[in-house]
N, C-alpha and C positions, 0 to 999 in steps of 0.2 A: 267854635265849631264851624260857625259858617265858613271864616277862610278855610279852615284844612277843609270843607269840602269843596269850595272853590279849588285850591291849591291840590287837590286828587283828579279834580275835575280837567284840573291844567296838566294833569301829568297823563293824564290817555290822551290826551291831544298830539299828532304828528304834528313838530313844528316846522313851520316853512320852511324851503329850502333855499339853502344862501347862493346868490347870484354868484358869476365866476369876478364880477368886480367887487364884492364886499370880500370876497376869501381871499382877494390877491393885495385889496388894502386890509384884510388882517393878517398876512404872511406878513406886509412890509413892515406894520405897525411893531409886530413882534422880533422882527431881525432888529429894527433900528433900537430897539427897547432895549435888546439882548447886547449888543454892540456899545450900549450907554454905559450899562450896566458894566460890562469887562472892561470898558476903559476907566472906569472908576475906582475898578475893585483892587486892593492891596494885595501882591501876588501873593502865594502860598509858601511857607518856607521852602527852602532847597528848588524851588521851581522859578529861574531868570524869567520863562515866557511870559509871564503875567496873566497866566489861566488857569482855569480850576480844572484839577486832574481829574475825569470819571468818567464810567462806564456809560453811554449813552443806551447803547441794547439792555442793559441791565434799567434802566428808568425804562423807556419805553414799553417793557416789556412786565415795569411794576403793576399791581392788584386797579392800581388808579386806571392802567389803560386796556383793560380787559377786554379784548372783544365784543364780546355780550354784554357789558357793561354801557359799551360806546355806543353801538352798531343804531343808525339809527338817530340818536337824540342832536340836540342843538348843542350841549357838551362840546359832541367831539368835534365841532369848525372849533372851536376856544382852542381845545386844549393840543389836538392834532397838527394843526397847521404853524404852531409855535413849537412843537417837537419835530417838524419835518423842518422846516428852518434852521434850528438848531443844530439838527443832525447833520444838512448839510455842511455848515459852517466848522464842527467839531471834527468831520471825518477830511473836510481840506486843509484844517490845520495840521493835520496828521500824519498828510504826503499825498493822502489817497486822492487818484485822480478820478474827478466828477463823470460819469458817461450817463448821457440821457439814457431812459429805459421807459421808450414807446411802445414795449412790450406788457406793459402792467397797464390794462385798458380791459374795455368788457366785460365780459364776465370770472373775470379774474379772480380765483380763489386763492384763499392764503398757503393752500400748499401748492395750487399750480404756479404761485408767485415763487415760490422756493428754489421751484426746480429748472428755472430760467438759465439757460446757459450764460456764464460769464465771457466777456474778451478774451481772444486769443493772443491776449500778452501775456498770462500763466501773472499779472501783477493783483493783489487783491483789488476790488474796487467797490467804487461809491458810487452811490447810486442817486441821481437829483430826485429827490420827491417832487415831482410830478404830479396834477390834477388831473388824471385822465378822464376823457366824458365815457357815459354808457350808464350801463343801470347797477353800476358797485357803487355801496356806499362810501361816503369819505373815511369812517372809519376801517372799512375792508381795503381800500387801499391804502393807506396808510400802515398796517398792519401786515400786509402783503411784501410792504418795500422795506417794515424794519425784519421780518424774517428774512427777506433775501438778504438783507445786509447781516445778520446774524450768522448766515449760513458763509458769509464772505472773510467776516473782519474774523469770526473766530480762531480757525484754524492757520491764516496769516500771522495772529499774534501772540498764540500760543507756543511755546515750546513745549516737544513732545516729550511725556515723561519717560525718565530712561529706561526705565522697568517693561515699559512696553515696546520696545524697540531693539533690534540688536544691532542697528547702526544711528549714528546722529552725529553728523559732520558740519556743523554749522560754520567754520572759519572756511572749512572748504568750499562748503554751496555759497556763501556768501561773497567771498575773494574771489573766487576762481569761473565762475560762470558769469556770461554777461549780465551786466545790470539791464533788469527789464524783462528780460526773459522768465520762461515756464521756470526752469531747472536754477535758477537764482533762488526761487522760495519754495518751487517742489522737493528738492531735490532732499531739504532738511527733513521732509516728514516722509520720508518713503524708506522701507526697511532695508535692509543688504538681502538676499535669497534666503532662507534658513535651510536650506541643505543645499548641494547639488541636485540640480536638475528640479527645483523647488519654485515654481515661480515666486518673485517676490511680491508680496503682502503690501498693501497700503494700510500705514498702521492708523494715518490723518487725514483727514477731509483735504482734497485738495484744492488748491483755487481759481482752478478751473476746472471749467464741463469739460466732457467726454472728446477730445478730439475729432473733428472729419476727416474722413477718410483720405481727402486728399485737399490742398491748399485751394481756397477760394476767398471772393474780395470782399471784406469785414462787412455787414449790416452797417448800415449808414446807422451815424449815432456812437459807432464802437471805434475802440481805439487798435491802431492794428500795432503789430511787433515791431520796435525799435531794434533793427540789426547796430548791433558795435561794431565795425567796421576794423578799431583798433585791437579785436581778439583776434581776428585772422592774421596768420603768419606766413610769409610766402618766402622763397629762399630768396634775395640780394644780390642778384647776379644781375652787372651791367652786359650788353649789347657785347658780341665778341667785333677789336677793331680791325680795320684794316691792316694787315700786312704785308712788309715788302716780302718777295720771294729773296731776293739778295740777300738777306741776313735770316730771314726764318721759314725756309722752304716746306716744311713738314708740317701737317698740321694732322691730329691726335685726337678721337676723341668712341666714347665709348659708345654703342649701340642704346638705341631709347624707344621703346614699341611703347608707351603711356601714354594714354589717351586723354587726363584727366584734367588739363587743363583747356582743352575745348569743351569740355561738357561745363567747367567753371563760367567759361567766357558766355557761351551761349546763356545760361541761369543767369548770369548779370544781366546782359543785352534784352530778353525778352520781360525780365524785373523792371526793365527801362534806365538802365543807370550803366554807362561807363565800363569797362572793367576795369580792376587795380591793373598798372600797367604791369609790376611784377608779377600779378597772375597768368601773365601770358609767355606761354613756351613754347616758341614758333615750331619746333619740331615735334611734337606732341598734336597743336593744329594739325599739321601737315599730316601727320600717320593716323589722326584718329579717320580717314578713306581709305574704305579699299578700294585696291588698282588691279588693274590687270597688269603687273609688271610679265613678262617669261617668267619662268620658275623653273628649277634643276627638273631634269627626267625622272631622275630614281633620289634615295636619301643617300645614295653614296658621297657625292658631293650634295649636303643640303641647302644649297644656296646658291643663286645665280644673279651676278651684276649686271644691269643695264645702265648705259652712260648716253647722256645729251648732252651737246653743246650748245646752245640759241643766243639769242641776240636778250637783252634784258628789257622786260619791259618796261620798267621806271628809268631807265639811264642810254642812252644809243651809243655809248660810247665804252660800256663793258660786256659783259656776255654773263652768263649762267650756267656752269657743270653741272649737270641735275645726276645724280646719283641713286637709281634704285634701284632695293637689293631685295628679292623674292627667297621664300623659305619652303622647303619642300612640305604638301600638304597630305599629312599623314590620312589615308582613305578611314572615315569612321570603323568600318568593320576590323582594319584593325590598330585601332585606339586599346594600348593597354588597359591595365585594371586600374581605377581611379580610389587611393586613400585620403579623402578629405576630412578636415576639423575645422570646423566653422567657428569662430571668434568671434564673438558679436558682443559689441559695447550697448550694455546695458544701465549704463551711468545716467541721473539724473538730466544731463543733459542733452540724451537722445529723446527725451519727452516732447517731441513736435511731429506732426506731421510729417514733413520732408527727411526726417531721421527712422527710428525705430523701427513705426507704421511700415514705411517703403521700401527698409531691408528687408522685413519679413517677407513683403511679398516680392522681394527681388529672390531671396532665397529658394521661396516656393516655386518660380518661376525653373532655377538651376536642377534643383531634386527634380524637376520632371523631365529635364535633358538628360542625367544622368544613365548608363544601364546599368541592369537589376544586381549586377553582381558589384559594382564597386561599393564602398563603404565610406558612410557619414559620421563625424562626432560633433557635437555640439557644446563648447565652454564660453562663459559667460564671464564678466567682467565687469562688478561694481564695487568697488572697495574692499572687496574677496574676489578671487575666482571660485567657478564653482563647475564641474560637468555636469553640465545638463542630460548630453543623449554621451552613454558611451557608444562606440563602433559598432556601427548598423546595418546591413546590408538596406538596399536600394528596394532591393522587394520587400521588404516591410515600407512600401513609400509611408503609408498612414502613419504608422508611430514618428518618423519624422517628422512629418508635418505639422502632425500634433505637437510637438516639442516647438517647433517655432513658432504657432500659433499661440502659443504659453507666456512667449514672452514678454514680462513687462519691464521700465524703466523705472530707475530707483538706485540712488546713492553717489556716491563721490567715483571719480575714475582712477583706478589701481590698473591700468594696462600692462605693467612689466610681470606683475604676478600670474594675469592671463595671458602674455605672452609665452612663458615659462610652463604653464601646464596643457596649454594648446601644442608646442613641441613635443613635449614629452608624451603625450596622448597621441601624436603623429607619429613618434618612433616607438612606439607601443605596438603599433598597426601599422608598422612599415612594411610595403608590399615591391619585393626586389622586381627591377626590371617593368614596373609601376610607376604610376604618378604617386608622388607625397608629397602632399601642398597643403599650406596654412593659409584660411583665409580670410582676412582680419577683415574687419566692418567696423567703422567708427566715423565718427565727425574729430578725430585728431586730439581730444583735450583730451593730455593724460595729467594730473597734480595730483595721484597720487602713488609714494614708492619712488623708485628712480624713474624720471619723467624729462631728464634733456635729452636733446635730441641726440648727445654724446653718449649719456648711459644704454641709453636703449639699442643704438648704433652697437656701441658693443657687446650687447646683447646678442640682436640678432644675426652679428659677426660670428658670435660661437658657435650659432645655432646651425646657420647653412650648413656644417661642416658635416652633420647629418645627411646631408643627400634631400634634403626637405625644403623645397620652395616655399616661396610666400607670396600671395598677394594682398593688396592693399585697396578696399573699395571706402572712398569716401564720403558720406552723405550730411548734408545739410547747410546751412548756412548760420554767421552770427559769431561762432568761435571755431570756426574751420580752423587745423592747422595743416595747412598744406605742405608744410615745408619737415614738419617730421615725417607724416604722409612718403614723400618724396626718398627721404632718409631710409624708411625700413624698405621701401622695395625697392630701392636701388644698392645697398645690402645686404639684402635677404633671398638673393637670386631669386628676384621680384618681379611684379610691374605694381600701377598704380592707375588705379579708373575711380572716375567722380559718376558718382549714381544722380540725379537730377530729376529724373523721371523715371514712370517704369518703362516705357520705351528705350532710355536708354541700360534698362537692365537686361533685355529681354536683347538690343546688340550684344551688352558686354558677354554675357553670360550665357546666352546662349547660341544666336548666331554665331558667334566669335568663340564658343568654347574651345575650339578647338586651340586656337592661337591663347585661351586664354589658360588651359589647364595641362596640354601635351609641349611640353620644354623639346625642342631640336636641337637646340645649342645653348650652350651658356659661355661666360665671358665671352661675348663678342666686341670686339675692338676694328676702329677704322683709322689708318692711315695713308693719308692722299701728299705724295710729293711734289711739289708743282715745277717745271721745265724752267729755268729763270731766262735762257734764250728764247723762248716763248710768253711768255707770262711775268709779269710785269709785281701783280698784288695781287690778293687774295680777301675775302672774308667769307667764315662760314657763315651761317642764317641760320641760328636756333642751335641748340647743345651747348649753349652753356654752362650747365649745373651737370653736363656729363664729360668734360675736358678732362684730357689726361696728359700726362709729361711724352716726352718722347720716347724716352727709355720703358716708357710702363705697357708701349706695343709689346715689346718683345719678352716681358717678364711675364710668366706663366700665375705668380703668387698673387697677381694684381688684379684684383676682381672687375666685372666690366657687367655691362646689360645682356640679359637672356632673351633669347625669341623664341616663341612657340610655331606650333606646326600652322601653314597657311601665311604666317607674320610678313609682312612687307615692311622696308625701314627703308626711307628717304631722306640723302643729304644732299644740299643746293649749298655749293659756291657762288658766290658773285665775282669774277676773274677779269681782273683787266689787263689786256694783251700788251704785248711790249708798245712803245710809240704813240698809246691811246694818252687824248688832252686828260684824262680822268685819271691818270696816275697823280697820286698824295704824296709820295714818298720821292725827296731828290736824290738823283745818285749819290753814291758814298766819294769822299772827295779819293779814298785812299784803296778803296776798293778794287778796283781793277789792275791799282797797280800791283795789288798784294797777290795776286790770283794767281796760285799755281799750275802749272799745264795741267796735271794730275786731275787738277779739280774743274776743267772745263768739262763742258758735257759732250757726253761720248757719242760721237758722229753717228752714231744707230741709231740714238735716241733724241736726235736734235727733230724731227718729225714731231714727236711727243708733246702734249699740251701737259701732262700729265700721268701718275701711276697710280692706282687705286692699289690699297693691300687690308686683307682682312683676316682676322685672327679668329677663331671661334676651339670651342672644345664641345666634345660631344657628350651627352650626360653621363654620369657617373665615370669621365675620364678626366685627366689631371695634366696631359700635355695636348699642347692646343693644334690646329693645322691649319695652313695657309694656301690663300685664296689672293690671286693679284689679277688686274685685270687694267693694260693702259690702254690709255686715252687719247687718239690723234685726232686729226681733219674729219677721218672718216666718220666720228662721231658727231660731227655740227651740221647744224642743218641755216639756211640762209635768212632764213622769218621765222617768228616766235610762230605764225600758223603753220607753219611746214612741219614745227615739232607734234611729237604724237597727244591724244587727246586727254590723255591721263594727266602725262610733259606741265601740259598749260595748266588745266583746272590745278594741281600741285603748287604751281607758281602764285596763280590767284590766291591760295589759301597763305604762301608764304610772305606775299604782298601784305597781307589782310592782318597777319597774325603780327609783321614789323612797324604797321599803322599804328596796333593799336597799343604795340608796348613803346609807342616814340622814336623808332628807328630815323635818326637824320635820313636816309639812304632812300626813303620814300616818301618824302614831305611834302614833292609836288605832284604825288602819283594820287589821284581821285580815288574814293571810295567808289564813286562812278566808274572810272576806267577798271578800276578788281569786277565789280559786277559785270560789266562786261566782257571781260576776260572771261571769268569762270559762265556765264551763261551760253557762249559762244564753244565752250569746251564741258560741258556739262553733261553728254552721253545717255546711256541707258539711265541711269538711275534709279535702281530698280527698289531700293528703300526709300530713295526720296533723302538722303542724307544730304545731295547735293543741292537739291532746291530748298533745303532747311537754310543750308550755307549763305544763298544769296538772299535771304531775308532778313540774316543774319548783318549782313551789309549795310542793306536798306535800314535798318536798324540804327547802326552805328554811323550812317550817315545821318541821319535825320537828326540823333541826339549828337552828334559832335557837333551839330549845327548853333544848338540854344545859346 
């Protein structure tokens, strides 16, 4: 009787509390115990690892470690600090990466431990148990950090039953999104839509918190997003070369108002990284500024060419044709009636910030440019399509908006299926003598359906033939495909803008609406003949991925680039005159002798540096009209300063865009000497696009330096 009243007596006693050096020699004591123990132990059948397969949440979470049981006594250092040890050791065999959690300190409750946001890698994690000071007890933390880890590891390693689900793609999410990403492990537990216009349902816990609103720099401690690099796709087009005029006088190539590869470049350069040099499309740089070119009077002729001649600034020994061409700008009041269908990928893999979040409110941004009387639809694209909003008028703005505030992300990417119901919902609601425009929004990963950049091509080959443009906004980063991107709107009597920010939604979409949703021309086609008595070689600067044959000016059937109303498009030769040390190419040995009178050049036109000729069609017409406009002396001016102010900062940009995709032709031209170029020609600037530019520089100088 005496001990059990001693031994009652001993148990209303609070027992001392363990100093942080005896709890950290009994974590060690018990790792190294634990670590004896499995290297001793005889594996398990069918298991090569040599460890014992089990549920760690399911023990810790056994009758033995109760809460109430623990909270409190001298138990829980024994029994706690050799399950958090363990824990940690079993969840990094597992894959799962360790991230401290400085966050579980204080007064720390076991469900405000729960509800701790995870990393914004979308990868489940593991969490180091941790001894945080303050007035919790060891068991309340402890407890704290197996529930979070409950709320992490469960839904990572569950598959979701199919009963509850009416999508579950796992070879897709798994294969096909990058490794690391949200949408790698989201994307399996997230539903398809159950009806149109239905937002989609999260049928599973997912593993991560709630997104921020917008991209900021991870909590020290946390692991941030592993971009793949090898998911992005960019089109393969080398540098166009030097040409003699003597054997290839003509050069051919289609109109390109895309802006979307400056917005790329710049997201790399302010990320602080390089950009792929393929991502760079010197003409795309160059047009994403507006200029003050001239512009036509009226839209009877809607187009007006201005030509410079200059001296070049990386070489003194060729010159510069600078070519730009102004599109008449349609007065807003009378801007037809606008039929839009908004396409928006809803796929597992827009689950980021910089994706889904940023379209919506790019969208939101467009509906309130819109007036009252054009009409919105809204189709959706996650391994179904599905119509969200059908055709809306503009005065109901709320039901819109409500419709894209609905939307969530979830499931495998089926884009040819929402491409196909997004046309047909725009030829449902085709409004003659109107705009009818499809406007896709995606980060480019299509894998599911017909998804090469071939099938879809001809897809939305068939599709144009409806009178129904398309554009192309791209958003995000990790498994960008820019190169299908490129495909449907150049296609799809298109264009193609990279969304980055919402400033740059708020140019594309609405500043720019005009250019970016009223068509003035389509197929527009440029060919420049060069004077071979004058002009020695040639190259153009940027158009690559828009080159056409020489026969394909003149054929009517051969699609080319569409400009909208406002649209300015800018092409730079680099031209080397007869007699300049800087011609490449040696006379032909047989050449002059073969030359027939016929084909010398005609005494008129011996003056002539050059002949500009341009093709275009006006909407809804099928034969094209031409626009020629040549080039003499009168066009050159005798210093790159004497050309006009737009002329330079232009040049600056096409400098800057052949730096950075490797052009030989600028190799000794400073990222120093473009900045000062473009600061010295830099102008009003009345957005500030220009002093964006030269930071842009300063940038790319400092990191080309490391």
């Amino acid at each position: 009787m005496t001990v059990d009243k001693e031994l009652e007596k001993l148990s209303r006693l609070t027992p001392p509390t363990a100093t942080p050096e005896a709890r950290a020699r009994a974590l060690a004591a018990a790792m190294q115990a634990f670590d004896t123990a499995e290297n001793n132990a005889t594996a398990a059948q069918g298991n090569a690892k040599g460890w014992r397969q089990s549920s760690i949440i399911n023990w810790i979470w056994s009758p033995a470690m109760n809460k109430k049981f623990l909270a409190g006594s001298a138990l829980a250092t024994l029994l706690v600090i050799p399950a958090a040890g363990y824990l940690a050791i079993e969840l990094t065999r597992n894959g799962l990466p360790i991230i401290d959690q400085t966050e579980i300190a204080g007064n720390l409750s076991k469900s405000e431990a729960s509800k701790q946001p995870a990393a914004t890698t979308g990868q489940p994690v593991a969490v180091a148990p941790q001894i945080p000071a303050g007035n919790v007890s060891l068991a309340e933390q402890s407890v704290a950090v197996a529930q979070a880890l409950q709320d992490k590891e469960a839904p990572a390693l569950a598959k979701p039953d199919a009963s509850q689900t009416s999508e579950y793609d796992a070879n897709a999410a798994l294969t096909n999104k990058p490794e690391g990403s949200a949408a790698a492990l989201g994307a399996t537990k997230r539903a398809a839509p159950a009806a149109p216009g239905i937002v989609p349902q999260r049928q599973f816990a997912e593993p991560m918190a709630a997104i921020a609103p917008s991209p900021v720099p991870p909590a020290e401690g946390r692991m941030q997003m592993q971009l793949d690099p090898n998911r992005e796709r960019f089109a393969n087009a080398a540098a166009n070369p030097i040409k003699s005029v003597a054997t290839d006088p003509v050069s051919t190539f289609s109109a390109d108002v895309d802006s979307a590869s400056y917005a790329f470049v710049r997201r790399s350069l302010t990320g602080g990284a390089m950009p792929d040099p393929l991502s760079v499309r010197v003409e795309e740089m160059i047009n994403y500024f507006p200029y003050d070119w001239p512009g036509p009077e009226n839209a009877d002729q809607p187009f007006k060419a201005t030509v410079t001649v200059m001296p070049t600034p990386w070489n003194r020994d060729t010159e510069l044709m600078h070519v730009a061409i102004k599109g008449y700008d349609i007065a807003p009041a009378t801007t037809p009636r606008a039929n839009l269908v908004f396409l928006i990928d809803v796929s597992g893999s827009m689950d980021e910030p910089d994706k889904l979040p940023l379209l919506k409110s790019a969208f939101r941004l467009m509906v309130n440019r819109l007036k009252a009387d054009d009409t919105v639809s809204i189709v959706t694209y996650a391994g179904n399509a599905g119509t969200v909003l059908a055709p809306t008028r503009v005065a109901e703005k709320s039901k819109i908006l409500s419709a894209i505030d609905r939307l969530e992300p979830g499931g495998s990417t089926g884009g040819a299926e929402g491409i196909e119901a997004a046309y047909d919902l725009a030829k449902q609601g085709f409004v003659k003598d109107g705009v009818n425009r499809v406007m896709l929004a995606t980060d480019g990963d299509f894998n599911v359906g017909p998804s090469s950049d071939g099938d879809l091509k001809r897809i939305i080959e068939e599709k144009r033939k409806d009178g129904i443009f398309l554009t192309v906004l791209g958003f995000g980063r990790g498994n960008l495909n820019d190169s299908l991107m490129q495909t449907l709107a150049q296609n799809g009597n298109g264009s193609a803008a990279y969304i980055d920010t919402l400033a740059e939604a708020q140019k594309t979409l609405v500043e720019e609406a005009g250019s970016t949703l009223f068509p003035i021309a389509s197929d527009v086609k440029f060919q420049v003949e060069f004077n071979p008595e004058r002009i020695a070689e040639y190259r153009l600067i940027g158009y690559e991925t828009r080159a056409l044959n020489r026969e394909d000016f003149n054929n009517d059937r051969v699609d080319a680039g569409d400009i909208g109303s406002g649209h300015s498009v800018t092409a730079i030769y680099e031209i080397t005159p007869k007699g300049s040390p800087a011609v490449m190419n040696d006379d032909l040995r047989y050449g002059a002798a073969d030359k027939a009178p016929a084909e010398a050049s005609d005494s008129a036109h011996q003056g002539e540096l050059a002949f500009v000729k341009m093709r275009y069609k006006r909407p809804g017409e099928d034969k094209s009209a031409l626009i020629t406009t040549p080039v003499n002396d009168g066009n050159a001016v005798a210093t790159v300063d004497a050309a006009p102010q737009d002329v330079r900062f232009s040049v600056a940009v096409a400098a800057f865009g052949q730096k950075l995709s490797h052009v030989a032709a600028v190799d000794t031209y400073s990222y120093q000497a473009i900045a000062d170029l473009a600061a010295a020609s830099r102008g009003a600037d009345a957005f500030g696009y220009r002093s964006d530019f030269l930071g842009l520089v300063r940038l790319a100088d400092g990191l080309s330096q490391r």
